[in-house]
Every structure is written in structure tokens, then in C-alpha cells.
N, C-alpha and C positions, 0 to 999 in steps of 0.2 A: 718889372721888378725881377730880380733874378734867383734863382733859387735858395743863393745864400743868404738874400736881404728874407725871401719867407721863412726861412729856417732858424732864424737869429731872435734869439729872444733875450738879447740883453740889453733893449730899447727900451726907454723911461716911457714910453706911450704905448696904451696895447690896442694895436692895430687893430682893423676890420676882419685883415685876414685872422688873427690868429684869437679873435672873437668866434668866428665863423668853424676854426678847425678845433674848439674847445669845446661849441657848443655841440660836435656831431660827434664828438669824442664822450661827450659826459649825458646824451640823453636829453637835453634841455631844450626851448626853443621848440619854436612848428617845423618839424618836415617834410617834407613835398618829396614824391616821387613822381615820374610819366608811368604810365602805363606803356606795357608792350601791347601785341595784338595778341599773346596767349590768354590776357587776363579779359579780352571781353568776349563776349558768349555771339553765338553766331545768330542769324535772323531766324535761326528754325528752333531756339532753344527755349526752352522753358526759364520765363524769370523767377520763379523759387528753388526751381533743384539744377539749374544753367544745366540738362538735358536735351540733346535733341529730343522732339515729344512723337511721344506713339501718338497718343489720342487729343490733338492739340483744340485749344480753342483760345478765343481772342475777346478783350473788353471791347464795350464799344471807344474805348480810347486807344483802340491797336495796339495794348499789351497781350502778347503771346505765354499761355499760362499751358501745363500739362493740365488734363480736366480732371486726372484724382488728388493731384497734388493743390490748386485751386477750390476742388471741394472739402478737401480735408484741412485748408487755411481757415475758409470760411465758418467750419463745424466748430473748429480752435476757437475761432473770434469767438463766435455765441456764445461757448461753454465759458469763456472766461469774461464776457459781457453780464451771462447771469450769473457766477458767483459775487463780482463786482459788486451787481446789483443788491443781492443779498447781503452783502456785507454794509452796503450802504442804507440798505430798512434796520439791519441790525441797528445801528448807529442813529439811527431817526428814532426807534423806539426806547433808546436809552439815552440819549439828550435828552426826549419827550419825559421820562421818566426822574431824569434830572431834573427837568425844571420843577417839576409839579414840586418835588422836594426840595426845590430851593425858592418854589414861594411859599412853601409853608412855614419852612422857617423862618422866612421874614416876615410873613408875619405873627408867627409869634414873637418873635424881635421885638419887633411895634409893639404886640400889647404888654411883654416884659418894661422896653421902655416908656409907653402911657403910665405901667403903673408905679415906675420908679420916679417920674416926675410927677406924680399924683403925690405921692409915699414923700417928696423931699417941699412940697405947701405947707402940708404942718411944721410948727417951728418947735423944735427941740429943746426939753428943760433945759435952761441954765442952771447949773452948778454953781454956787453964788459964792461958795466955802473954796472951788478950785484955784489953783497960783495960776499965773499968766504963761508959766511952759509949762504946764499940764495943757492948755490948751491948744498950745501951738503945736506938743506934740501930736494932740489928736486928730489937727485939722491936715498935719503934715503923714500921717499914717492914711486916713482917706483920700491925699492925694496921690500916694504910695499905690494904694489899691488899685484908685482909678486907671493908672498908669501903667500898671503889670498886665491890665486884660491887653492893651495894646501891644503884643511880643512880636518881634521881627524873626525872617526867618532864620534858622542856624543850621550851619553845616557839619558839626558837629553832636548835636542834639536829637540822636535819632527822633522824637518829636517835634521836634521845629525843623528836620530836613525838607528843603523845598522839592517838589516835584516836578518832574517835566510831562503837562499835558498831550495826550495821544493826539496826531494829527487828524486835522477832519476830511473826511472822504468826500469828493466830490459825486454829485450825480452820474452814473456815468452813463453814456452816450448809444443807443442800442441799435447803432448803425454799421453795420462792417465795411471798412473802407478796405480800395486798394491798395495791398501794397508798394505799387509803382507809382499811383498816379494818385494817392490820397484822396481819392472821390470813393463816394459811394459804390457800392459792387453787389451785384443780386443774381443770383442761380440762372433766374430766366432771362437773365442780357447777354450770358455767353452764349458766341456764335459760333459752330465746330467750322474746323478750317481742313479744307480737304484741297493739300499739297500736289503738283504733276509731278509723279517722279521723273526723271532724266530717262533711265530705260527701267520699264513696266516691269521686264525679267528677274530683274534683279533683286535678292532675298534682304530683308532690311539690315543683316548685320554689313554684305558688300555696299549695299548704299549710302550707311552712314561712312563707310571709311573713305567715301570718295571728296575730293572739293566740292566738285559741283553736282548738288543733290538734287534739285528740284530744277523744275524750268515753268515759265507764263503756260499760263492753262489754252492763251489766245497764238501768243507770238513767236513760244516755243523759245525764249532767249533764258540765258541760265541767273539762276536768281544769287543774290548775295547780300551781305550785308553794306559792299558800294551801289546797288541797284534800288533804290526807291520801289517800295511796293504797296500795293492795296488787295482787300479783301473783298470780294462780290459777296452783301448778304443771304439775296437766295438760295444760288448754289454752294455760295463758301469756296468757291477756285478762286487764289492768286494770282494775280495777275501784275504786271511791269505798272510804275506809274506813265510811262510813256503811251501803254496802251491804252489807260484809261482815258489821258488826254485829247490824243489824237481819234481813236477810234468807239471806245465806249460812249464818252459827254455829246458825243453825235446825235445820238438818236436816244440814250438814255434806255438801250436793251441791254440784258446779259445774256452775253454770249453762247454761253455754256445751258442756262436753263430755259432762255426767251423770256423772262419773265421781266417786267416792265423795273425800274431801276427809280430812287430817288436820290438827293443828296445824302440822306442817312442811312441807304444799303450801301453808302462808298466808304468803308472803315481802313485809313490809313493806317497801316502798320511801324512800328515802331522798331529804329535796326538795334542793332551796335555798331557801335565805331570801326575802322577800316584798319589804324593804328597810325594810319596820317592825316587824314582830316578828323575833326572831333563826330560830325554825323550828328548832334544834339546829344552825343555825351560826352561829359567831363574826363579826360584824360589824365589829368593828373590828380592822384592819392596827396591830402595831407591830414595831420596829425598834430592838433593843437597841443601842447605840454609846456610846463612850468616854460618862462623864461632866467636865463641865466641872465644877472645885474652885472653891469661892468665892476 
């Protein structure tokens, strides 16, 4: 189509395209964006505050967390797990409170009406002197009566305005989960992660400003977020996935400390993305919003 047939909007049918250029003009509709590679955080950074970390340490799901910034999530969680909490006895002690007051009233109800169906056995003098509408008036006023306790509500009748009941709080849950990985997470599962720098020399403000900051604790190859990595639990050195395959699962020692190795001292770490391959994140951003109707 060429640029005058896109431009031309004096066509009885509205096009795909010019669907498509209304709804990025007006807000409407999901939008999707890619990701660059400035927007994903690098393998050394902290997933709360996207920092390279001083004091790093890792879940046992190989999320990378700064260790004040993970304890000070975890304090968060609790402190607003027991207000929760509190507000949810609140609410238990005053439904409990409710009820008790709404059986009592029922049953006084019950014996209100035991005694008005007692009270309606006996049978009523007849008036033997009254006309026949004197009676129909009176039997049409207590059906009046009857009929007025039954009142619907009104919106207009500051006494008959209906209310809207307060929502009920659920139990809540006294578990801190991860952030990343919505599992469970506990002070004593973080394992500190102790990084090779590239050159020892260097003060941490020039190391952070380099690409290649860290290298395998084993193989000396420069680490990144295209290089698969894992964590030794003993010692806490980083190391290549390539090393772990070929030279660690050998013999199942750590290198760095000797101390004997299982499957769950090997804690896979978790990267970010490259900006070309996705690495097991999601590259593109969208944005659910109203759709625009043809």
C-alpha cells in the first residue's frame, strides 16, 4: 500500500491500519514495547534496588539480592504481615460480637412472635351493632399495619438509605515470600556470594565502571550476563557453568575450599537478558488498557 492509500481517510471502511494508528494516537488498546539492553540489570546487581551489590548474597533459587536491602524487605514483610494480622482479630472480635447480638435479637423475635400468635387464639368480640364497612375498614387498617413493618429500602430517606457493608479481611498468610521467585524466603537460606574481581588492585569505584568486572574463581574467564553461572555453597566463589560441568561434577569437590560438594551446594544463578537472546527473561514491556470499539 503506498503511502497515499495510508493516509487517505475518505474510505467507507476503517481500515486495520488506521485502527491500529488511532489507537496509539488515543491511549487505548495493549501496548507492547522490546526492551533495550539498558533496561535489564546486569548478573552482579541486586534485584530490589538494580545495584551492583557491596554485600551480595543469593536465594537458594539463585536470586541475587543486596544483604541490607533483602533484610530490610523481609522486616517490611513482617511489620505489615502483623498489622494485617491485627486488623484481621480486630474483625474476628467484632463479627463475634455481632453475632452474639444478632442471636439475641432473634430470639427475642421468636418470643415477640410466640406471643403474638398466642395473643391472635383468643377470638375477638364481635360488635354485633357495627355495619359491614366499619368492618372491612378495620380488617383493611390491620392489614395496612401489617404491611408498613415490611419497608423497602430508599435512597432518598436518610432512614431507609441502604448501606454498603465493609469488606471482610481475609486470614493473612505469615510467610515472607520472594520477591522474584514467590517462594518462601528465610534470613538463614541466604548464602553470601564472594565475587573474583578481574584485577584485586583496583578500588571499587574503577571496577564498577569497567564491563568486565568479575572472572570464574576456577577458570579465570570474565563473567557476564551471556555466561551461565553458578555458586559454590561452602566457599561462595562463582564460578562458569562450563566449569562446574566439565571439572567440578567430577569428583564433587570445591575447589576453592576442598570441602566435599552436593547437588544443593550447586545454586544456579539467575542472569538478565543479553538484549538478543531473551536468557529466561521477558523482553518485551506490555500494558493492558481499555480497548478502543470499531
Amino acid at each position: 500500500m503506498t503511502r497515499h492509500g495510508k493516509n487517505c481517510t475518505a474510505g467507507a471502511v476503517y481500515t486495520y491500519h488506521e485502527k491500529k494508528k488511532d489507537t496509539a494516537a488515543s491511549g487505548y488498546g495493549t501496548q507492547s514495547i522490546r526492551l533495550g539492553k539498558d533496561a535489564i540489570k546486569d548478573f552482579d546487581c541486586c534485584c530490589l534496588s538494580l545495584q551492583p551489590c557491596k554485600d551480595p548474597v543469593v536465594t537458594p533459587d539463585g536470586f541475587l539480592y543486596e544483604k541490607q536491602a533483602i533484610l530490610e524487605y523481609i522486616l517490611h514483610q513482617k511489620t505489615q504481615i502483623a498489622k494485617k494480622m491485627k486488623a484481621y482479630e480486630k474483625q474476628k472480635q467484632a463479627q463475634k460480637s455481632t453475632d452474639q447480638s444478632e442471636s439475641k435479637s432473634a430470639e427475642k423475635q421468636k418470643v415477640e412472635k410466640f406471643k403474638t400468635s398466642e395473643s391472635n387464639i383468643v377470638s375477638k368480640p364481635i360488635n354485633p351493632f357495627a355495619s359491614k364497612d366499619e368492618k372491612n375498614a378495620e380488617s383493611a387498617g390491620e392489614i395496612a399495619v401489617a404491611g408498613s413493618s415490611k419497608s423497602l429500602p430508599s435512597f432518598w430517606v436518610p432512614s431507609l438509605t441502604p448501606e454498603a457493608k465493609p469488606t471482610l479481611l481475609k486470614k493473612p498468610s505469615k510467610t515472607v515470600l520472594c520477591p522474584m521467585s514467590g517462594r518462601p524466603i528465610r534470613m538463614n537460606e541466604l548464602v553470601p556470594v564472594r565475587f573474583t574481581p578481574l584485577d584485586p588492585g583496583l578500588e571499587r569505584v574503577k571496577l564498577l565502571s569497567r564491563q568486565e568486572r568479575y572472572v570464574c574463581a576456577v577458570t579465570r574467564d570474565a563473567l557476564g550476563n551471556s555466561v551461565p553461572c553458578a555458586l559454590l555453597r561452602p566457599s561462595g566463589a562463582v564460578v562458569t557453568l562450563e566449569c562446574v560441568e566439565k571439572l567440578i561434577k567430577k569428583d564433587m569437590m570445591d575447589p576453592v575450599s576442598g570441602d566435599k560438594l552436593s547437588d544443593r551446594d550447586i545454586i544456579y544463578l539467575q542472569r538478565g537478558g543479553t538484549g538478543f537472546a531473551g536468557s529466561g527473561v521477558d523482553l518485551r514491556a506490555k500494558e493492558a488498557r481499555p480497548v478502543m470499539q470499531a
